[in-house]
C-alpha positions, 0 to 999 in steps of 0.5 A: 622626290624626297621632302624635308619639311621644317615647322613648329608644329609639336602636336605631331609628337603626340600619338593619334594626333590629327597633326600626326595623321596629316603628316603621314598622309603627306609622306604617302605622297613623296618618296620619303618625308622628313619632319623637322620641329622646333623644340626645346630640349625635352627628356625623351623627345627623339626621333621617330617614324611615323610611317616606313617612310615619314620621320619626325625629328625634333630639334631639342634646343637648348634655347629658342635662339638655337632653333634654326641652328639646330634645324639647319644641322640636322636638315644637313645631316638628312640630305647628306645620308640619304642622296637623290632629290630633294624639296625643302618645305617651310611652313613659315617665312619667317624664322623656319623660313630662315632654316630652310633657306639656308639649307637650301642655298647650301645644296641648291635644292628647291625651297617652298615657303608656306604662308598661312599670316597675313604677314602684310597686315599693319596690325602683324607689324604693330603687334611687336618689334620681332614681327617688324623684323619678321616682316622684313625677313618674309619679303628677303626670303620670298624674292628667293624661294623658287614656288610659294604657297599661300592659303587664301587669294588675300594673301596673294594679293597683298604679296603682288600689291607689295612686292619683294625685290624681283617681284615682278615675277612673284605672281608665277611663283604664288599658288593658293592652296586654302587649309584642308577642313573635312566639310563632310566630317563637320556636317556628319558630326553627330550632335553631343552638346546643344548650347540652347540646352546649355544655357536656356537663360539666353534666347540668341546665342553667339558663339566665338572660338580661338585662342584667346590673345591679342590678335584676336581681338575677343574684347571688341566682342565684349564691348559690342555686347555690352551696347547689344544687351541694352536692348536685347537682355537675354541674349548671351555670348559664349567665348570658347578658348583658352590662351594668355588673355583670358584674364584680361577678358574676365576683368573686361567683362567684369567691370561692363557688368554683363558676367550674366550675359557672357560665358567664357569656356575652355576650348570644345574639342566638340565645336561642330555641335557648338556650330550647329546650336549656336545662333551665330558665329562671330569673328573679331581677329585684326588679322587671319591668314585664312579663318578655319573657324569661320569655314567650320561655322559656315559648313555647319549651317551657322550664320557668321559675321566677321572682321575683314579678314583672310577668307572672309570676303570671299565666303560672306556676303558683303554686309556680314562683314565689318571693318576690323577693330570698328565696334560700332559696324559689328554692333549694327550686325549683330543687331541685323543678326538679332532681328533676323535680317542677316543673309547666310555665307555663300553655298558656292564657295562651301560647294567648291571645297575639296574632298580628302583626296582631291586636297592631297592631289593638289598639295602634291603637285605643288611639291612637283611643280616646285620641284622642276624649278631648279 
């Protein structure tokens, strides 16, 4: 079967990737593969394969307006030369979801829709007029692709407990498959920078790592902290990201007066050793769709605390997790954490992960079971 795969993803552009060796481990999977990325129109950019049988196609878009056009063209052009059977993967519900949709209607082929949002959050919804509409454009898309596959049982549950027209048989249609994450490698990772060393000023170290935007909510961290410190002074919080709030969070800090006590660092491509010389890991989102950073800080051996949010009850024991956007719940566990009382995340869900292998056989037989539906 031959897959046509349509996403944002631009980093398969870049040669020696991660995002680019993941994608040729799923061409070795089908008969041929077939990348389509939303992109602007760069000088340069053009088609390439990647593999004898995986090839990347960016949409050069005049604007964002014209991406889905665009991918719909070019996704027509690719199943009208080369014939046999087709599966159109959608790694979004939303605007790439609309594309696939399309081309789907068109040549009555299978759609699968990938979820990887907590699209169904109130705070998705609060965040802009564009995710309200984008909301209501999941649950028309759902209600038509044949198979969907989402990355946590949260997100299963929220699209049962809210379902789409013809949802009364959404659940036959919903496979969970988490975000692959090489617990091995992670584990494995020789140790390059031990944050203790780093900063010896501080004797308990937190560490928190995203991009740094609004739905991460980084600055409930900040103000946590600037309670935490009353009583404990040399304890210290070492944010490592980058993105469009960092400004915000520099003048948070700054008016709190707590700049000694917290560190903003651009994004570590050296997390795993950040992991494991850290005292504890901290995620503060308002929503996730699975949490690769908490999975990452758990199998390194890292204690964690989190909001309530997409894997996060079902890797942590109850009391490691607060309610989102609640400051005062996340400083009495940071406390709990400071004075040792904080229970580690739970071995079995670390034991059940998959190797490379087994994650490669699954996300093949999505692509197979889906692919009978029609």
């Amino acid at each position: 079967m031959k897959i046509l795969m349509i996403g944002t993803d631009k980093k398969i552009f870049e040669d020696g990737s991660e995002a680019r060796q993941r994608m040729i481990e799923y061409g070795r999977l089908a008969e041929q593969l077939y990348i389509i990325v939303f992109t602007k129109r760069i000088k340069n950019l053009q088609r390439i394969a990647l593999s004898e049988n995986t090839f990347l196609y960016p949409t050069n878009s005049f604007s964002r307006w014209c991406y889905i056009f665009d991918a719909v063209k070019i996704a027509k052009k690719i199943i009208e030369n080369s014939g046999g059977k087709f599966l159109i993967t959608s790694q979004d519900p939303f605007e790439i979801g609309l594309a696939g949709w399309l081309v789907a209607r068109k040549f009555k082929i299978p759609l699968q829709l990938q979820i990887h949002t907590d699209f169904l959050n109130s705070y998705f919804r609060q965040e802009s007029f564009l995710n309200k509409i984008r909301v209501r454009l999941a649950k028309f898309l759902i209600s038509r692709a044949a198979c969907v596959r989402v990355v946590s049982e949260r997100i299963k549950s929220l699209l049962n407990s809210n379902p789409p027209a013809g949802g009364q048989i959404l659940n036959s249609k919903i496979s969970v498959l988490p975000i692959f994450i090489d617990a091995e490698k992670i584990k494995n990772a020789p140790l390059k920078t031990d944050l203790r060393r780093k900063y010896p000023q501080f004797d308990f170290i937190i560490l928190t790592a995203s991009r740094l935007t609004a739905e991460k909510n980084i600055g409930l961290a900040v103000e946590a902290m600037a309670e935490v410190i009353k009583d404990y002074p040399k304890i210290g919080l070492i944010i490592a990201g980058n993105g469009p709030e960092k400004e915000n969070l520099e003048s948070k800090i700054s008016n709190l007066k707590i700049n000694e006590n917290i560190i903003i660092e651009d994004w570590a491509d050296d997390l795993a050793s950040y992991y494991k010389t850290a005292d504890l890991f901290l995620l503060t989102s308002n929503y996730e769709g699975y949490g690769r950073t908490l999975i990452e800080a758990a199998v390194s051996g890292c204690r964690v605390i989190s909001s309530d949010v997409g894997v996060a009850d079902e890797i942590l024991p109850k009391e490691n997790i607060f309610e989102v956007g609640n400051k005062e719940q996340l400083k009495e566990k940071i406390l709990k954490a400071v004075r040792g009382e904080l229970k580690m995340p739970n071995t079995g869900y670390l034991a059940k992960m998959p190797t490379k292998e087994e994650y490669l056989r699954a996300y093949k037989k999505l692509w197979e079971d889906c692919g009978k539906t029609l």
